[in-house]
C-alpha positions in Angstrom: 74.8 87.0 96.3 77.6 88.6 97.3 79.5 91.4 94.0 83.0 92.2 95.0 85.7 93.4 92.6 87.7 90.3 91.4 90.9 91.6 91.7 91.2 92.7 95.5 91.0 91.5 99.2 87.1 91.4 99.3 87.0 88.6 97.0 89.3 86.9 99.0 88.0 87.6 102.3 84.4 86.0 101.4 85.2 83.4 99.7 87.4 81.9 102.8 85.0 83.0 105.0 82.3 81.4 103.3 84.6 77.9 103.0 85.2 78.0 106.2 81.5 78.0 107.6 81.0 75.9 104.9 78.3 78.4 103.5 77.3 76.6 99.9 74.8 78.9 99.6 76.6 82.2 99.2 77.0 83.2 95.6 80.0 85.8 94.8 79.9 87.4 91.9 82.8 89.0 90.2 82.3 92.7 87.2 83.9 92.0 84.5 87.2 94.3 83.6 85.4 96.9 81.6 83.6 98.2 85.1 86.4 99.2 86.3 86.3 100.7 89.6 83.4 103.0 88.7 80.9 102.1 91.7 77.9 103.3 89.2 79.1 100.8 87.1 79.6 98.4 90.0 76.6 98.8 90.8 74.8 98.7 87.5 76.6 95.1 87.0 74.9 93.7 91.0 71.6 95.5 89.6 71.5 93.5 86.4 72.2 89.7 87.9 69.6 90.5 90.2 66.9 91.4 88.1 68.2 88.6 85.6 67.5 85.8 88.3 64.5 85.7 90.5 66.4 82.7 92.9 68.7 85.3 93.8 67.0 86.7 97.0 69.4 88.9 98.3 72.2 90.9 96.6 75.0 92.9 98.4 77.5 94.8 96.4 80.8 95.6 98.8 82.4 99.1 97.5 84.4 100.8 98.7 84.1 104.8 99.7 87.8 105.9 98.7 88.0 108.8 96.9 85.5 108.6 93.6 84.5 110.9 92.3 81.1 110.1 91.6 80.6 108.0 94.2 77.5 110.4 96.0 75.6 109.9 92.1 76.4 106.2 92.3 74.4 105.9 96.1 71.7 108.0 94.5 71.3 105.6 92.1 71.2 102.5 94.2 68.4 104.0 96.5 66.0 104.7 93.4 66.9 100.8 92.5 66.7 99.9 96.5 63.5 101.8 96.9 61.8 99.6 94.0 62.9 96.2 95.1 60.1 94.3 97.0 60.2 92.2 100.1 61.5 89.5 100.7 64.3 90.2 97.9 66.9 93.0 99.6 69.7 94.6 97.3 72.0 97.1 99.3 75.5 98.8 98.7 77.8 98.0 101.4 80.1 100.9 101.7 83.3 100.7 103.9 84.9 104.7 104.3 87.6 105.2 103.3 88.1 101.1 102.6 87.1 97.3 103.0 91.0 97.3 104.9 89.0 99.2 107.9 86.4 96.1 107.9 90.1 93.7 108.7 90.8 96.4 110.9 88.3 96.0 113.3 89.5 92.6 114.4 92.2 94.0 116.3 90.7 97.3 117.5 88.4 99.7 117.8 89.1 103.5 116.2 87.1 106.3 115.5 89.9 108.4 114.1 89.3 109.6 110.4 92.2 108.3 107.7 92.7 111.3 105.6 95.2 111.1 102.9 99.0 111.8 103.5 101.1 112.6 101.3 101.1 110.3 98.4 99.1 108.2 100.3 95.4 108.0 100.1 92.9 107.2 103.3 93.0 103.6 102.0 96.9 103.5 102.0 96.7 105.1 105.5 94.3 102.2 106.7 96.3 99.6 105.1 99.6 101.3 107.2 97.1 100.9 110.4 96.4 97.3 109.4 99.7 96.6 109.3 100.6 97.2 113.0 98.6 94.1 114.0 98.8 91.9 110.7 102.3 92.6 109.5 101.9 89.8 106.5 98.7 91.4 105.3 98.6 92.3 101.5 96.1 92.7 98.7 95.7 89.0 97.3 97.1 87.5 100.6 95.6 84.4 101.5 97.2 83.3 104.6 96.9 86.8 106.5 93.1 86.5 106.1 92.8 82.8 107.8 94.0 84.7 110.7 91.2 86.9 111.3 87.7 84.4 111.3 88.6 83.1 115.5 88.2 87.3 115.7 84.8 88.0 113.9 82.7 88.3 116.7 84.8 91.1 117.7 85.5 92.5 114.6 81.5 92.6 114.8 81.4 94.5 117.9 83.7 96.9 117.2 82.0 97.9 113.5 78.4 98.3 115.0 80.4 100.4 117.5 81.5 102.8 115.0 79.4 102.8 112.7 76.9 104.4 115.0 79.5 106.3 116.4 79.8 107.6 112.6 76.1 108.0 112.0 75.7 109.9 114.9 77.8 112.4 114.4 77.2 112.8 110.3 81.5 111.5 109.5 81.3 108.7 108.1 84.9 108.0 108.2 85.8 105.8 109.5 82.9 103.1 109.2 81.9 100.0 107.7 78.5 98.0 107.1 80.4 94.7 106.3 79.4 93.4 109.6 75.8 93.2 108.6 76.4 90.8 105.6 79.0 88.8 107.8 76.3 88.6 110.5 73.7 87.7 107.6 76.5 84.4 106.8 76.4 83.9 110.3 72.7 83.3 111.1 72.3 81.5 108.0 74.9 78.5 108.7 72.9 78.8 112.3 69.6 78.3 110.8 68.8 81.3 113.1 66.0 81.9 110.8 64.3 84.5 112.8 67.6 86.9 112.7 68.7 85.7 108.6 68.4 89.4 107.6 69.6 91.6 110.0 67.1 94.5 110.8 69.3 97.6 109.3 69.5 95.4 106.1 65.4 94.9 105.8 63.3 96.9 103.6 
């Protein structure tokens, strides 16, 4: 199972992606309004459908880091509910810093320059401008922009295990993303490569 926020380009993104391996077995789940963009609450709402059905064996909720507030409480809390969970099950918050956008970016390159906010711009706004360069259609709720990224995935993979150790390594997490991981997960599923299904940094 797969949360994203209803309203945005994650939900998009999967739900091509998973049409187009023809993935019947991914579940995406969408909060209802009142969560808002609170990742506690986010968080909370992935927590609750997956101790609410048993079949569900693997839960990712895909936030992003932005700028909350309360988003260092919000990881606290998932870990307490992470470090409970037993295996085979796996629940994990999938953060992308400073935004999913950076996960798109990585299709077309690889960048381990922080986005910082300019202006009246925030680091998301700055990625999106990024994004732009090479997918000048893009937009939040696109559809078409999106179908033009899936013949680039295994790159887009390449490059976000890249930086994200780039990013763990030196303690900055922006920019870096973990989307890769679930991507990969689709991946090996559709292969019946049941020996890499859940990728190692994703095990208990």
């Amino acid at each position: 199972m797969i949360v994203c926020e209803g309203e945005k380009t994650e939900r998009i993104y999967f739900s091509l992606f998973a049409t187009a391996l023809r993935a019947a077995n991914v579940q995406l789940e969408i909060p209802p309004r009142e969560c808002g963009t609170d990742p506690k609450s986010f968080i909370t709402f992935g927590m609750t459908k997956f101790d609410d059905d048993v079949g569900i064996d693997r839960c990712f909720c895909i936030i992003d880091r932005d700028s909350h507030a309360n988003f260092d409480e919000a990881m606290d809390y998932a870990s307490t509910f992470i470090g409970r969970v037993q295996i085979p099950r796996a629940f994990d918050v999938i953060v992308s810093y400073p935004s999913f956008e950076y996960w798109l970016l990585m299709h077309y390159v690889r960048t381990t320059k922080p986005f910082s906010k300019s202006g009246k711009k925030s680091p998301g706004d700055m990625v999106v401008a990024e994004l732009k360069k090479h997918l000048p259609n893009y937009a939040k709720n696109a559809i078409d922009p999106m179908k033009a990224l899936f013949d680039k995935t295994t790159v887009a993979i390449e490059n976000a295990e890249s930086t994200y150790k780039a990013a763990s390594s030196s303690g900055n997490m922006n920019p870096s993303t973990r989307v890769h991981l679930v991507v990969s997960l689709i991946m090996n599923l559709i292969k019946g490569d049941l020996d890499q299904v859940l990728p190692k940094e994703l095990q208990g």
